[in-house]
N, C-alpha and C positions, 0 to 999 in steps of 0.2 A: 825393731832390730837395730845395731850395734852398728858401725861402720866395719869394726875388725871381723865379725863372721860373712857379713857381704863380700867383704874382698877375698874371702879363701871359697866362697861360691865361685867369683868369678873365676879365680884360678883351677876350682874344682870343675866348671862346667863351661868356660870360654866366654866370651861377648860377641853381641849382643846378648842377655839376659833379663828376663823377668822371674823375679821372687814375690811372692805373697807366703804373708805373714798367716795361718790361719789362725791362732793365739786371738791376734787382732779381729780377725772375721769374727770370729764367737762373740768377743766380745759388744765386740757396734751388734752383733746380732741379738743376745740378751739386754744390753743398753735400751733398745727400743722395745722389746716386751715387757722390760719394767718399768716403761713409761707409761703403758698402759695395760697396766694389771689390774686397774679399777676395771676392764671391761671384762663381761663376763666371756665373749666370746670374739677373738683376734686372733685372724691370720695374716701370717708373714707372707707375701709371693717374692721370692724375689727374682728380678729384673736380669733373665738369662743376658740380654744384648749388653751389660755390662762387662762381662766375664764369662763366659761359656764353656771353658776347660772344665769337663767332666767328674774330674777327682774336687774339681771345686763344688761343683753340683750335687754330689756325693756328701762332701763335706756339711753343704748346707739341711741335705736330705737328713744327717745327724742328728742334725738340732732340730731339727721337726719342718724347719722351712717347706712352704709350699714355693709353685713356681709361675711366673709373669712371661709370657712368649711372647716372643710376635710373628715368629715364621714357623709352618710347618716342621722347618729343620730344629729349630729349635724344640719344638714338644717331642719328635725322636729323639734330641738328644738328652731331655729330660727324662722321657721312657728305657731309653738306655742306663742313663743313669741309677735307674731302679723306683723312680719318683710314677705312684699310680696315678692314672686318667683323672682321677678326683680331685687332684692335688696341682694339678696346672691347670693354666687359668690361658687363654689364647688372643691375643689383643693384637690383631693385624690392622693392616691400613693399604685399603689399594690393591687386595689382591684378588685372584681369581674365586670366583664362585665354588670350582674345581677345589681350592684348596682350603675352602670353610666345611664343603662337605669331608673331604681327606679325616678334617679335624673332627667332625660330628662322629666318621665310622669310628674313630680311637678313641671317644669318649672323653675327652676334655672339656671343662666349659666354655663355650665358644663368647667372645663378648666384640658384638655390634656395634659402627660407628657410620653409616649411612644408611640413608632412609631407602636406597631404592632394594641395595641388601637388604636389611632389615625383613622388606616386603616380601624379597624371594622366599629368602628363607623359609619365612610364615608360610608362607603358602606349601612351599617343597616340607617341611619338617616341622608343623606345629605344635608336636609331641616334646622336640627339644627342646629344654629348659635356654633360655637365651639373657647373657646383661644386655645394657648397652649404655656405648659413653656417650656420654654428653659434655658439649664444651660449653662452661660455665661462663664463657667470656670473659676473664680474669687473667690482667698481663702478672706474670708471676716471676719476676728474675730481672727484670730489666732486659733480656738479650732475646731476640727474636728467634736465634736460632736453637735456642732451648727451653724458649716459653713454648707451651704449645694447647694453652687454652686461651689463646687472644682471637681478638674475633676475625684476622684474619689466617686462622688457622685451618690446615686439611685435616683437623685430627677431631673427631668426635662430633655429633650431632646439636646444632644449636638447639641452648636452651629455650630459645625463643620456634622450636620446631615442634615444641611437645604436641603440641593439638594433634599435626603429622602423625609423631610417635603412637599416641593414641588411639590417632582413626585404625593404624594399622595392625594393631595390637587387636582390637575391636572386631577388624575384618576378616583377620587370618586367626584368630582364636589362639594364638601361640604363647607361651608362659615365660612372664619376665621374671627371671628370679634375683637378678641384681644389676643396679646402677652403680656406674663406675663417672671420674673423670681423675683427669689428671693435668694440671698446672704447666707443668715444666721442672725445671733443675733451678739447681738454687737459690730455693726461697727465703728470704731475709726477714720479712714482715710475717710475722704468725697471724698476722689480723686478717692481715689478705685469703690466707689459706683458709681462717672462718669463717671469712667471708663467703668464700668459694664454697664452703663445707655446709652453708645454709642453703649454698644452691637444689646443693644436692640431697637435702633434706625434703624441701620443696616438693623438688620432684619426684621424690621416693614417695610421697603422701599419694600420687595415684595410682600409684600400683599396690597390691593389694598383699600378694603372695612374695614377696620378696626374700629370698635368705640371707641376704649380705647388703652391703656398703662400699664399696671400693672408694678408697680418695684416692689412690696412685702412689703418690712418694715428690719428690723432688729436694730434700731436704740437703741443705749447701754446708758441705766440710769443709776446713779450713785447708789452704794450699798452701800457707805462708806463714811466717811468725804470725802473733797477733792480728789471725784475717777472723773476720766475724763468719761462726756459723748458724748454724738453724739452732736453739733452744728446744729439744726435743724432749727431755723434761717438762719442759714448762708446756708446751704442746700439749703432750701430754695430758696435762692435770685437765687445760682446756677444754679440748676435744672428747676428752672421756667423760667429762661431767655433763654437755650438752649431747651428745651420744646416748648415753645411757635414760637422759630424758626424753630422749625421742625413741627410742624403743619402746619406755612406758606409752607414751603418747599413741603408737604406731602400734602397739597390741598385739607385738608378735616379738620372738626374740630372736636378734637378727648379729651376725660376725662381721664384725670391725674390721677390714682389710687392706691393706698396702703393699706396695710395688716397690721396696726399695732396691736401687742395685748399686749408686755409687756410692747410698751411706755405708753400706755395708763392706764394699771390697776395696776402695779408692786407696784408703789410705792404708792398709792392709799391703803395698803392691809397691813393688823396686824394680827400677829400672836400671842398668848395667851397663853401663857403655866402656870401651877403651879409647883413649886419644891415640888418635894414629899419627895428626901434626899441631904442633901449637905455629901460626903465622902469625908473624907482625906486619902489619900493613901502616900505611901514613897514620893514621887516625887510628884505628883498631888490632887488640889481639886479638885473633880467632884462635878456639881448641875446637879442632874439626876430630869426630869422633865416628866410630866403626858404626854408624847409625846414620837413620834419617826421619825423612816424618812415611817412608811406608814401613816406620815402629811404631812411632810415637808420634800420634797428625796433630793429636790437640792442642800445641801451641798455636799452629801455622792455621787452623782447619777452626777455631772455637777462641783464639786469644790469650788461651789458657795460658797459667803459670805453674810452673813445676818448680819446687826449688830442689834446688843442683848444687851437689855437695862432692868435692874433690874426696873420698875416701880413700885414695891411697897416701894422702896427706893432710889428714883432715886438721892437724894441728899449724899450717902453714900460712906464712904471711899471706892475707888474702890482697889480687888483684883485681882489675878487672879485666872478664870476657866475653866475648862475644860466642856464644858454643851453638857450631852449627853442625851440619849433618857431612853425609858422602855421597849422597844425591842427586844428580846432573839437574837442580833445579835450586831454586830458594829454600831452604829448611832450617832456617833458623830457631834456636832453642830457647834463648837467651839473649837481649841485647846487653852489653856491657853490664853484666853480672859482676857483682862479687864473691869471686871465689879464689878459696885456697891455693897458693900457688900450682899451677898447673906447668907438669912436665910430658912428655911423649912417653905413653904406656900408659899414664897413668889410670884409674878406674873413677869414670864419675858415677854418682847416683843420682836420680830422677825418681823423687816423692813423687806419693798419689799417682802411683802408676798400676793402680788394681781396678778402674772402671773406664772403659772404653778407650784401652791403649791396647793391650794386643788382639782385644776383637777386632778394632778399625784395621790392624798391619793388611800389608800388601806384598808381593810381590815385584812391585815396581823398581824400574833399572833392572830386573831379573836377581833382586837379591834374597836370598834366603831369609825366612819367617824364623825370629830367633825360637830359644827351647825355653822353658817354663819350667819353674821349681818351687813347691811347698814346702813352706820348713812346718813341719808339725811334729809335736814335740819334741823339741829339742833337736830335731834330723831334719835334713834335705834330701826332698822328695822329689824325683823328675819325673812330673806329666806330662811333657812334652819334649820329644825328641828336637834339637835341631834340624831345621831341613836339609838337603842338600841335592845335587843337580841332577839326581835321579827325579825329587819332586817336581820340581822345574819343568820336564819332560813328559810325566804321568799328564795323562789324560790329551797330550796334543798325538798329531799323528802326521809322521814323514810321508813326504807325495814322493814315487818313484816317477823321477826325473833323468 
């Protein structure tokens, strides 16, 4: 999108604001099925904890998208959405027993990442079809806090556990129908992820009955001019030709599946802010904006870079600044950025704001969760109201004092 239709959004719908693009979503969404059209059989899940606004979920249900959970909230709101039991796929971590069964009575596929699980399960429901992940031990991104098959990771079951997995499999008679893992976010080295991808080959050779594959996703968008991303074509070509050889191999014909959620909605997603002061300090200008990080954590919360673009003057001598938040804490956006002259009022924009920007928001300093907007075709669509200090109140309760 244009900088001159963002800024009659924001005029039309106030700041803070978030806009995604759906144009964009279709297309990263077809992008990656035509990367792998050599397979005969590919499902998309994708990645609700990215984006979870329902008319987005809706949107994806379109395009045939299946769905990647991890909390029971999440598969309601994919069943809300209209998206069948069959069609999500349930990948928790650390939660109650209570809520694996929740997921079995609604018929979703449930997918496993600890052994003692695992066992219950087998035992309580050997009838249901069950994955399970395994951590390939493979550092994938360089960043700890978004790799999350290294081997000090809580997420999925060591590769080196299989024996475990087996005996249990063994004891409780219960049917594995697909191995999953998943890396982390942004992956740089395709080599790595074949790497990873042989693990999991490996280990799909013991089981027997399998329907699928899961690798996960973690594939890295670009945040910046000239930043490097994943080669998902090229992937592609890779992954599909040793795939399809180990189906022959594997004697049974099995779906190709992945979990993407930021390739698909990141850069798809605007963020809206207003300047309410521009300060000069000894050293620094600050453009403090009707925002903080309980909008937008991932600078302060992951490192991340967002580039921030003045759109109400986007043609303007660029300075440098400092853009931080209204947050009675550190919330900085931006260290001495370059950007377009900035005035008070002005509208900035915040790129790759469609994957874990307004799912993470908060409520913190008691300020309202901004509104939400899809422009699909051609129009601006609001799925999300503004909150305001009736929500704030909902759900607490006055002590008569």
């Amino acid at each position: 999108m244009q900088p001159t239709p963002l800024a009659h959004l924001a005029e039309q719908f106030g700041s803070p604001l978030y806009v995604y693009d759906a144009e964009k979503i279709e297309f990263q969404y077809n992008r990656l099925r035509n990367a792998f059209s050599k397979v005969n059989k590919l499902r998309i899940n994708y990645a609700v904890k990215a984006l979870s606004n329902i008319a987005v979920l809706q949107l994806l249900r379109k395009m045939g998208s299946c769905l990647d959970t991890v909390s029971i909230q999440e598969v309601q709101l994919g069943l809300h959405a209209g998206f069948s039991p069959d069609r999500i796929i349930y990948t928790p971590n650390g939660v109650s027993f209570e809520e694996l069964e929740e997921a079995a009575r609604l018929g979703v596929q449930i997918n496993i990442d600890n052994l003692s699980v695992l066992e219950h399960f087998g035992q309580v429901h050997p009838t249901i079809p069950v994955c399970i992940r395994i951590n390939p031990h493979v550092m994938a991104g360089g960043n700890t806090n978004i790799s999350v098959g290294h081997i000090d990771s809580k997420f999925g079951i060591s590769i080196h556990q299989l024996p475990h997995i087996l005996r249990i499999v063994e004891n409780t008679g219960m049917h594995i129908n697909g191995i999953h893992m998943h890396t982390g976010s942004d992956i740089l080295d395709i080599e790595v992820f074949l790497y990873a991808a042989e693990i999991l080959f490996d280990t799909a050779k013991h089981f027997k009955e399998l329907d699928f594959l899961d690798f996960g996703s973690g594939f890295k968008v670009p945040y910046k001019k000239d930043d490097i991303e994943t080669d998902v074509e090229e992937f592609g070509k890779k992954l599909s030709k040793r795939f399809n050889a180990f189906e022959k191999e594997y004697g049974r014909e099995l779906t190709l599946a992945f979990e993407p959620g930021k390739f698909l909605v990141s850069e798809a997603g605007y963020f809206l802010a207003k300047v309410n002061v521009v300060k000069q300090t000894t050293s620094t200008v600050f453009a403090g904006i009707d925002s903080g990080f309980n909008h937008l954590i991932r600078p302060m919360f992951y490192g991340s870079q967002h580039h921030i673009e003045n759109i109400s003057n986007p043609k303007g001598k660029e300075r440098f600044y400092t853009v931080v938040g209204y947050i009675c804490e550190t919330d900085t956006f931006a260290n001495n950025r370059r950007i377009a002259e900035i005035k008070e009022g002005d509208i900035l924009c915040f790129r790759n704001a469609g994957a874990y920007c307004f799912s993470m928001a908060s409520n913190y300093n008691s300020r309202y969760k901004p509104a939400e907007v899809l422009w699909l075709d051609g129009k601006a669509v609001l799925i999300r109201e503004r909150e305001n200090f009736g929500d704030l109140l909902r759900n607490q309760v006055m002590l008569d004092l």
